[in-house]
C-alpha positions as CSV (number, residue, x, y, z in Angstrom):
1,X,0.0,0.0,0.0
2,X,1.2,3.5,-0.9
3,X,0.2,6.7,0.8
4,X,0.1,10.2,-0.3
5,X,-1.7,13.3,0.7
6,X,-2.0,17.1,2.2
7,X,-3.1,18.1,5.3
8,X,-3.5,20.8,7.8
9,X,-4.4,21.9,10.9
10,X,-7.9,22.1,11.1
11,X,-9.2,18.8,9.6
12,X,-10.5,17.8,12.9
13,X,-10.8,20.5,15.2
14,X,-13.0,23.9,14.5
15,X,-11.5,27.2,15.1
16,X,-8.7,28.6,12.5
17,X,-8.7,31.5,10.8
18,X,-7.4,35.0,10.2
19,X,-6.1,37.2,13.3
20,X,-5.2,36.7,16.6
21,X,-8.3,35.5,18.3
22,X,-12.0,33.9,17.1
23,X,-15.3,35.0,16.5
24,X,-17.6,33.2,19.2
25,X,-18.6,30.8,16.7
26,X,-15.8,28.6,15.7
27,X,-14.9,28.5,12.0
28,X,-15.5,25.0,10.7
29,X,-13.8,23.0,7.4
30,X,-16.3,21.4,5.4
31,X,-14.8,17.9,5.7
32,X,-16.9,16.6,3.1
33,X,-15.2,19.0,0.5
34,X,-11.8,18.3,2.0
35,X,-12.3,14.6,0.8
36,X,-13.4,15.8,-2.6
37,X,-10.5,18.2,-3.0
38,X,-7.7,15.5,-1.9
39,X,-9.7,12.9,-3.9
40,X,-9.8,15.1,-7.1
41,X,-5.8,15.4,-6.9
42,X,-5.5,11.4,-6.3
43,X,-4.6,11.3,-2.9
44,X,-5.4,8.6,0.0
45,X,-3.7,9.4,3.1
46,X,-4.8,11.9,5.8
47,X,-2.4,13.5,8.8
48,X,-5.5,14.1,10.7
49,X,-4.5,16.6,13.7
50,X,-4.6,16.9,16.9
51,X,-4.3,20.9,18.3
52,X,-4.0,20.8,22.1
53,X,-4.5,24.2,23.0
54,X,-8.1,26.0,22.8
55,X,-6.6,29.4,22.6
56,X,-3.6,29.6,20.3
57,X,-1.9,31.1,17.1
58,X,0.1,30.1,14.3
59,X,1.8,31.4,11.0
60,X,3.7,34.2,12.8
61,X,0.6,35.2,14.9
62,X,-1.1,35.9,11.7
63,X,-3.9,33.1,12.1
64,X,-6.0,31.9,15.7
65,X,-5.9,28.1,16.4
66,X,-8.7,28.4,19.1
67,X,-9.9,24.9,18.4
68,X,-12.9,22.8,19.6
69,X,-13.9,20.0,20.4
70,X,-11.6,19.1,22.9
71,X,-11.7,15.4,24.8
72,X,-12.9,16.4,27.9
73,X,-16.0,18.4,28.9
74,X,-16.9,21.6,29.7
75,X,-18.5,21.4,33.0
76,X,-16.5,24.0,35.6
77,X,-18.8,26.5,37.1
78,X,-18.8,30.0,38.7
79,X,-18.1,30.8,42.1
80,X,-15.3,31.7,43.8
81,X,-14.3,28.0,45.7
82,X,-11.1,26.2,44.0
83,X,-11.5,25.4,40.3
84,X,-14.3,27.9,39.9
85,X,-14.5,30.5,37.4
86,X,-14.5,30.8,33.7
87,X,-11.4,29.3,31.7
88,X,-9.2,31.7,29.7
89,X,-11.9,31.8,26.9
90,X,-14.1,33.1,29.1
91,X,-16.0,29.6,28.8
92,X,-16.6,27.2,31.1
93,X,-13.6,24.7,32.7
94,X,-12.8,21.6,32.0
95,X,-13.6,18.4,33.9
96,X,-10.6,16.3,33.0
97,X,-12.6,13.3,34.5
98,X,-15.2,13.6,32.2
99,X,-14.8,13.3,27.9
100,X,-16.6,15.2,25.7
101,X,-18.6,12.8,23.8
102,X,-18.8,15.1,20.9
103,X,-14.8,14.7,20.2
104,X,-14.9,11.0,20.3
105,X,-18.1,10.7,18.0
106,X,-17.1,13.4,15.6
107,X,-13.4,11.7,15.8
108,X,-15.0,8.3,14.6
109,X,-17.1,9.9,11.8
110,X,-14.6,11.6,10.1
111,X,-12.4,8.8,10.0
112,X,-15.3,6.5,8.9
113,X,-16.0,8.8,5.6
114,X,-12.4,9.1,5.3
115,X,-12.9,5.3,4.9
116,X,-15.5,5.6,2.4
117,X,-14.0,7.8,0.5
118,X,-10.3,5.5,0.2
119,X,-8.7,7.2,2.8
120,X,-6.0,6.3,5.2
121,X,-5.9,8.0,8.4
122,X,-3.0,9.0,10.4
123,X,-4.4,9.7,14.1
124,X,-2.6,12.4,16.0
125,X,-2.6,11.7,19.5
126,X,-0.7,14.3,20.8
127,X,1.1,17.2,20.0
128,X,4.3,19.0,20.6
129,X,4.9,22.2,18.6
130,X,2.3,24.2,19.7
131,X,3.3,23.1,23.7
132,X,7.0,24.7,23.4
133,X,7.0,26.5,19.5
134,X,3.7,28.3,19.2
135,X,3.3,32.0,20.4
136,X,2.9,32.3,24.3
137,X,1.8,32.7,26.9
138,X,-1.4,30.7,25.0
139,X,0.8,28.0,23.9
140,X,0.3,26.9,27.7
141,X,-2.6,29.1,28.7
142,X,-4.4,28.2,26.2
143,X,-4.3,24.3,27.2
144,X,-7.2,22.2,29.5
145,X,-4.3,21.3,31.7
146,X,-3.6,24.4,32.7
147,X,-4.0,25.8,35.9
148,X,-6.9,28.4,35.2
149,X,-8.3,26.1,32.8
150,X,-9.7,23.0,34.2
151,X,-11.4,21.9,38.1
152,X,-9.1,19.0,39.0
153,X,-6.2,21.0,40.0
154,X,-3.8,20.0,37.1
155,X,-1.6,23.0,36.3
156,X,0.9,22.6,33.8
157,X,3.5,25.0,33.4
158,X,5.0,24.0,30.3
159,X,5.5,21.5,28.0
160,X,8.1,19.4,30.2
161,X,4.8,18.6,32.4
162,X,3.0,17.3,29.8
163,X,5.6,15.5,27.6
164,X,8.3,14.5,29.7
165,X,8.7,11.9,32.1
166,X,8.3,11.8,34.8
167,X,4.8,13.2,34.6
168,X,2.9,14.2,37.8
169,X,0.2,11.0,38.1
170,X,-2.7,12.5,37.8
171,X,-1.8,13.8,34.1
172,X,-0.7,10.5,33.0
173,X,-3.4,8.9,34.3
174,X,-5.5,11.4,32.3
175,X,-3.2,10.9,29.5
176,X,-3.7,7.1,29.9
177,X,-7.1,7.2,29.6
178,X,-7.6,9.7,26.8
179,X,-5.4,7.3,25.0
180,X,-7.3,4.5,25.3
181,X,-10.7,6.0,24.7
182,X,-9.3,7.0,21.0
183,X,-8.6,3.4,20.9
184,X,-11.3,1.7,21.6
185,X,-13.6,4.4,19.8
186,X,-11.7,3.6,16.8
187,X,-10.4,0.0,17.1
188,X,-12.6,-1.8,14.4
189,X,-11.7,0.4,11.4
190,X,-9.0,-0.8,8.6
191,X,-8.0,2.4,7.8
192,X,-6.3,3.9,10.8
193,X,-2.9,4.3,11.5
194,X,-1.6,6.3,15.0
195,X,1.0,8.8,14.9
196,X,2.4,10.0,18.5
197,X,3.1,13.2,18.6
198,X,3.9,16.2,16.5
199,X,7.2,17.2,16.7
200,X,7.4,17.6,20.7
201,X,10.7,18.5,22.1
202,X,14.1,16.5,22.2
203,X,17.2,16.9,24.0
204,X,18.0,20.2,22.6
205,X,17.5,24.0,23.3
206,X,16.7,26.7,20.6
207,X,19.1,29.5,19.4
208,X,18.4,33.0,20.7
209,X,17.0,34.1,16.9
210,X,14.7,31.4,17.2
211,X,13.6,32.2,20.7
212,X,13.2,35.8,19.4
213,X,11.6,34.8,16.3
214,X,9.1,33.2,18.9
215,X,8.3,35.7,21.1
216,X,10.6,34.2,23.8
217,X,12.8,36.5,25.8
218,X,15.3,33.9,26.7
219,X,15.5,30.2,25.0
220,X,14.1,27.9,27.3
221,X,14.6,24.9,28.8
222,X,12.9,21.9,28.1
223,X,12.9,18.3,28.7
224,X,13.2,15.5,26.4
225,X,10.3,13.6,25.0
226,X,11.5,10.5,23.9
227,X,10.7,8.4,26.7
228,X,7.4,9.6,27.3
229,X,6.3,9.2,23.7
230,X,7.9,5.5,24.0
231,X,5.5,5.4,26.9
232,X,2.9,6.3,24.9
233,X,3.3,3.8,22.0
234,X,3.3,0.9,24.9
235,X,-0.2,2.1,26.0
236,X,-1.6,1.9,23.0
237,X,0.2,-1.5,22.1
238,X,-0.9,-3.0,25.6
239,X,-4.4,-1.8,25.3
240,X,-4.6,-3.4,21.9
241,X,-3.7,-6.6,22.9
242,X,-5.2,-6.4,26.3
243,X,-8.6,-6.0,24.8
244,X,-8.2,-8.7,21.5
245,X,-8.7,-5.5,19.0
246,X,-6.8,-5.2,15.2
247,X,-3.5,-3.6,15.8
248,X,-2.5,-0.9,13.8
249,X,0.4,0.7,13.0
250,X,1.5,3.5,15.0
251,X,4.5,6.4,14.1
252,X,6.9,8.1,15.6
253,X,7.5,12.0,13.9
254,X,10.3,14.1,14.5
255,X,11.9,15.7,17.6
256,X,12.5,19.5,18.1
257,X,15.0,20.8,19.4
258,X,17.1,18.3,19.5
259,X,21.0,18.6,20.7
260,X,22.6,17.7,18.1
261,X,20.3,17.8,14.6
262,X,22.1,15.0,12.6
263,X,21.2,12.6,14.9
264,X,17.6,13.7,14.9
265,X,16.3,10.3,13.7
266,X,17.7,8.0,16.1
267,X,15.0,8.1,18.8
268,X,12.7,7.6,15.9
269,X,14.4,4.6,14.8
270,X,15.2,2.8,17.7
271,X,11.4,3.0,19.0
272,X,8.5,0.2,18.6
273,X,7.0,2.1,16.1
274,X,6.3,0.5,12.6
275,X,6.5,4.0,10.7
276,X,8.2,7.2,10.8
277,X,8.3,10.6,9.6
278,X,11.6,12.0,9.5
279,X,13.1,15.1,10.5
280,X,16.1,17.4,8.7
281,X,19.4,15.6,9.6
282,X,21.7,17.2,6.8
283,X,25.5,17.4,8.4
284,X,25.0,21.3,7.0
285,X,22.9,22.2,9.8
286,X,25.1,20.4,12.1
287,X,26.2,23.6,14.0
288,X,23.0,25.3,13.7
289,X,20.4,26.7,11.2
290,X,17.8,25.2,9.6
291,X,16.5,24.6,5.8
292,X,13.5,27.1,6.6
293,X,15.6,30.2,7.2
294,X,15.8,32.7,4.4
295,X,18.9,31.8,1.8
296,X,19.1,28.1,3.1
297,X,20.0,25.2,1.4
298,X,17.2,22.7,1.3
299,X,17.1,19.3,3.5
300,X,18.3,16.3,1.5
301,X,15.0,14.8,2.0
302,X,13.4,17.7,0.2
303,X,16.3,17.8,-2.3
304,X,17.6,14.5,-2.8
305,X,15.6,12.2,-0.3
306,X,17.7,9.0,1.2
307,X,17.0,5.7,-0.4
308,X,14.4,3.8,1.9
309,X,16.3,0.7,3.7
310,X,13.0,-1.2,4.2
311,X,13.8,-1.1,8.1
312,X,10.6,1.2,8.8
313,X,7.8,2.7,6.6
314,X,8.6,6.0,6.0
315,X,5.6,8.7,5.7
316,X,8.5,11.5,4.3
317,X,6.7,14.9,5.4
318,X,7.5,18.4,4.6
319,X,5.9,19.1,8.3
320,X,9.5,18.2,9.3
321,X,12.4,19.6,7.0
322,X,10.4,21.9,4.3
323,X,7.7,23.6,5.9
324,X,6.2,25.8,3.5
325,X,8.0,24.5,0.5
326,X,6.6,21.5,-1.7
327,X,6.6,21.0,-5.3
328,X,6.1,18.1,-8.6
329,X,10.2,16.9,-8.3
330,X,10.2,16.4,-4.8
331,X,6.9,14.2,-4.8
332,X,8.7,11.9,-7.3
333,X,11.8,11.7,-5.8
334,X,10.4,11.0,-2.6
335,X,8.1,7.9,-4.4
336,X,11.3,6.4,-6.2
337,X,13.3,6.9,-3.4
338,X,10.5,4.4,-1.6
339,X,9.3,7.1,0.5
340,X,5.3,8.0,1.1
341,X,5.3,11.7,0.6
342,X,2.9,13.8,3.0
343,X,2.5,17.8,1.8
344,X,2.0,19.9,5.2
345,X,-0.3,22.4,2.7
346,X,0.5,25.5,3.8
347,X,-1.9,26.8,1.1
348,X,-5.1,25.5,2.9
349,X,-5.3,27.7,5.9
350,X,-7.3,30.0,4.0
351,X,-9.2,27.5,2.5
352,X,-10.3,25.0,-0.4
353,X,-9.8,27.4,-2.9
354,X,-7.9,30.6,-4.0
355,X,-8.7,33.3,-2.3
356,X,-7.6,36.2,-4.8
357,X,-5.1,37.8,-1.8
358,X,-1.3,38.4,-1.7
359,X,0.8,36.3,0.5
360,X,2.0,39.5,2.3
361,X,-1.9,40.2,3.4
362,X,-2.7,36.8,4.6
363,X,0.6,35.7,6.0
364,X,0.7,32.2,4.8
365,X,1.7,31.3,1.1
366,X,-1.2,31.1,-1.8
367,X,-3.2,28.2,-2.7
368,X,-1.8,28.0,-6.3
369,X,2.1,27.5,-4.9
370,X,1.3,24.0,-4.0
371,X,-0.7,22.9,-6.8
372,X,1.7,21.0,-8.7
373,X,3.4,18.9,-5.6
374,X,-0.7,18.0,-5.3
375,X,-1.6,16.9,-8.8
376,X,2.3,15.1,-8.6
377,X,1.3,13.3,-5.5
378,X,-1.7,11.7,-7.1
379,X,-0.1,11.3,-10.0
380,X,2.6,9.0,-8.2
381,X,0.4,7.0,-6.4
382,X,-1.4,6.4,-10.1
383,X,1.7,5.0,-11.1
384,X,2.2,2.9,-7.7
385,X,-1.3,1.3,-8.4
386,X,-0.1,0.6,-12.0
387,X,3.2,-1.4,-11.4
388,X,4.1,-4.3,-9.5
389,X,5.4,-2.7,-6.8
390,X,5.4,-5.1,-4.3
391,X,8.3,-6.7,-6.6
392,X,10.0,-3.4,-6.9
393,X,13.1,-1.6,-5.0
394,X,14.6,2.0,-4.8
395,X,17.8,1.4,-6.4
396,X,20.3,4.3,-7.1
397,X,22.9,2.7,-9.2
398,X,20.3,1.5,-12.2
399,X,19.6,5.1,-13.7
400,X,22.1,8.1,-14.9
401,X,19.5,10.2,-12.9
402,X,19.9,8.0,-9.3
403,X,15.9,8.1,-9.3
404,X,14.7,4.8,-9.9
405,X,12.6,1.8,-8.8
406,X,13.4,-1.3,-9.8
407,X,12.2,-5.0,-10.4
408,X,15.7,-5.9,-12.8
409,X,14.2,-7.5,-15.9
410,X,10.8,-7.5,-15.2
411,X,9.9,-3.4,-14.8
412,X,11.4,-0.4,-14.3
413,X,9.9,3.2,-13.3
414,X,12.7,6.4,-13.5
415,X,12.5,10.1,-13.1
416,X,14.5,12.4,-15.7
417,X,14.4,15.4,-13.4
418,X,16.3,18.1,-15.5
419,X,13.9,18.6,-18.1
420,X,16.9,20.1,-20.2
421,X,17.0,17.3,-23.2
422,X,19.9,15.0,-21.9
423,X,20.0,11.2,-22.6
424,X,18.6,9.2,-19.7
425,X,20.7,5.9,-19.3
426,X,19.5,2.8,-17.5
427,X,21.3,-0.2,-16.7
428,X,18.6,-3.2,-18.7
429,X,19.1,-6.6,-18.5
430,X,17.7,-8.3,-22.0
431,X,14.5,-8.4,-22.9
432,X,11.6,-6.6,-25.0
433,X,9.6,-3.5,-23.4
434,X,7.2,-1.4,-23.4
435,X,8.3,2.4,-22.8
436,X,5.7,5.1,-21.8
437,X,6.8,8.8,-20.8
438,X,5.2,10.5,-18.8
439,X,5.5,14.7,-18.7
440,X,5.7,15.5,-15.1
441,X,5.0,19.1,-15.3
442,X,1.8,18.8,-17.6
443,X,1.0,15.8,-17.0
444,X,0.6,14.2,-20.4
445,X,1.8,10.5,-21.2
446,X,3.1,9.1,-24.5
447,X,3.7,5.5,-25.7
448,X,6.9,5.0,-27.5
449,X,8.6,2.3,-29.6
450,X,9.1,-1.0,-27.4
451,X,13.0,-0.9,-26.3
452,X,14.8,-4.2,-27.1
453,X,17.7,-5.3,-24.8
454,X,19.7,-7.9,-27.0
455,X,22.7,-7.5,-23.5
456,X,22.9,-6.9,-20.5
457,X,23.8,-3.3,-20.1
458,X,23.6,0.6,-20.8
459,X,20.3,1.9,-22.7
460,X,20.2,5.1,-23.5
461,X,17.0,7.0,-24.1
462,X,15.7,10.5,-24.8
463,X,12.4,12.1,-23.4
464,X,10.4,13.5,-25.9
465,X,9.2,16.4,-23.2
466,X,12.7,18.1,-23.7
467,X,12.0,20.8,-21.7
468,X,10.2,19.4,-18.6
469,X,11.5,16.6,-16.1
470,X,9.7,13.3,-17.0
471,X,9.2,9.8,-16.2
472,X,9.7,6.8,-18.2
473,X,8.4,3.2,-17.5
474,X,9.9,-0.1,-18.8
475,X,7.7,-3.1,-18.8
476,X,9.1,-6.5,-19.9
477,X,6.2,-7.4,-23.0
478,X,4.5,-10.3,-21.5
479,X,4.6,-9.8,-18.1
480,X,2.1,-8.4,-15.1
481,X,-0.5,-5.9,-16.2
């Protein structure tokens, strides 16, 4: 199975838009036309969030994250004994005791239609960013764990009480049971996959520019998550078994900060989880700086993505190493490099559709800017449904190009990405095959002459979109589909 798709933040939760703060009514995603929009493009995977906070902001400040439904239920009253009085919304507290039935129930509908529609779901559990990266003080005041925000005399202070064990008992036996009651609502569906957490904090600190860039006036200090999310992963594996359900597959994303950024990945990979998303981990950034500041050289997995070593599946996001950044070449590289590429779609928070304003008056990029890493996406998992791809492997010593996967003799599938007219060479063994190209900027296919290997060795072949990166596939005549 192959995965590929956009998301953002709000396809659960209500409550993003423009500005600081919300209007009193929530804005809402119509989820139906979400599915329809990722469908249209081909896509079949969703990252389908989790946003702790209920009071927040994002993209610089520029947009409100002040999302509902949260797990538990409102239920705090006035007064003036211990726990009364309104949360920092000026809405009722939370009774961490109690769950909201509305999150659960909306949580298993919109991962059954996901279902109907071919969708894969990635379940966020948790997440990080917003805890230690998002603007404060709402990044924690804005959280039902807070002290002003619930009646049960929780009152996390930061991220490190929330994320980092040890935890105070009472919040992980809150945390237990939230974990398990996404679990068992959501148990008997085939299309669910669980992701951890999103990109909680490592063993690192920040840089003062990125404390400043966050509104921080000194970097703090926080803890590192990888135990607790290790924790996490053996509650949900425990409860699985424990109750008889369907495992699923659960994920591990990346860590930020971490101390030291090439190493990034190895909490990640020596977890129990079955899939990853990795994190930027180029020896460049080594001694700080990262791919998203201005005049930076891109990540290698945005660039020129590592070949996939089959020891986890890995859901390659631009969430972790190109936020903001996503286009047609990386999609493919990613796919032949036996990746499953996942688009964080910046060009969503303001909706389905263009919305006719300049970048500088929304503060997030424009819808258009990630159209063609979309239709590419979809386009690559057409492809994936079309080979054998069970049989096939990334290989980088087949093609001229290094962008190849592979089943030697039988089918082959390579990216041309220069789109400048140069000859494309492959390393064939003999045999007679079909050749189709495949344009990948507009998206036009063309059958050529069958190629006939009479040895073992170097073909060389031309593209006949000179002018646009393409995509040729060899198929031995007579064999599969």
């Amino acid at each position: 199975m192959y995965l590929t798709g956009s998301h953002i933040w709000n396809n659960f939760h209500d409550g993003m838009g423009p500005g600081p703060s919300g209007p009193a009514e929530p804005e809402r995603l119509d989820f139906a036309a979400y599915l329809r929009f990722l469908t249209e493009r081909g896509h079949n995977f969703i990252r389908l969030w989790r946003w702790e906070q209920f009071r927040s902001q994002a993209a610089g400040g520029n947009y409100h994250l002040d999302m509902s439904p949260q797990p538990w239920a409102r239920t705090g009253a006035d007064g003036s004994g211990p726990g009364s009085g309104p949360a920092k919304d000026g809405k009722p507290r939370f009774d961490l005791e109690h769950f909201d039935d509305a999150y659960f129930g909306r949580l298993r509908e919109r991962v059954v239609a996901a279902g109907e529609a071919g969708f894969y779901v990635g379940v966020m559990l948790f997440d990080g960013w917003a805890l230690h990266l998002s603007p404060p003080p709402d990044h924690i005041e804005g959280h039902p764990f807070h002290a002003a925000n619930n009646v049960n005399g929780v009152a996390a202070a930061s991220i490190n009480d929330l994320q980092v064990l040890p935890l105070d008992p009472r919040i992980a036996a809150y945390q237990e049971a939230y974990v398990r009651k996404v679990v068992d609502t959501l148990h008997d569906l085939p299309n669910v996959l669980w992701e951890v957490a999103n990109e909680s904090s490592g063993d690192g600190s920040v840089s003062k520019e990125i404390a400043d860039f966050l509104g921080m006036d000194e970097p703090p200090v926080w803890g590192d998550s990888t135990d607790w999310q290790y924790w996490v992963i053996d509650v949900v594996k425990r409860h699985e078994s424990e109750h008889g359900y369907a495992t699923h597959p659960i994920g591990m994303t990346m860590q930020f900060p971490v101390a030291d950024q090439t190493k990034v990945n190895e909490p990640l990979l020596r977890s129990r989880a079955e899939w990853v998303s990795p994190g930027y981990d180029d020896e460049i950034f080594a001694q700080g700086g990262h791919p998203m500041a201005p005049g930076s050289a891109p990540s290698r997995w945005f660039a020129d993505p590592p070949v996939a070593d089959g020891t986890r599946v890995v859901l390659s996001d631009t969430d972790h190493y190109a936020p903001g950044h996503g286009d047609a070449l990386w999609a493919w590289k990613s796919f032949l490099r036996g990746h499953h590429p996942l688009l964080m779609d910046y060009g969503l928070i303001a909706g389905l559709e263009p919305t006719g304003k300049a970048p500088a008056d929304t503060g997030v990029p424009p819808f258009e800017f990630y159209e063609a890493a979309r239709w590419a996406m979809g386009d690559t998992r057409r492809f994936a449904e079309r080979v054998e791809l069970v049989d096939m492997v990334p290989r980088q010593d087949i093609a001229s190009t290094g962008y190849a996967l592979v089943n030697p003799g039988s089918e082959y599938l390579v990216l041309e990405p220069h789109g400048d007219g140069r000859v494309l060479a492959i390393d064939v063994l003999p045999g007679s095959y079909r050749v189709e190209w495949f344009d990948v900027t507009a998206r036009e296919s063309v059958t050529a002459a069958p190629l006939v290997v009479e040895a073992a060795g170097v073909a060389e072949m031309e593209s006949p979109f000179p002018s646009h990166p393409a995509v040729v596939h060899l198929r031995r005549i007579g064999a599969g589909r």
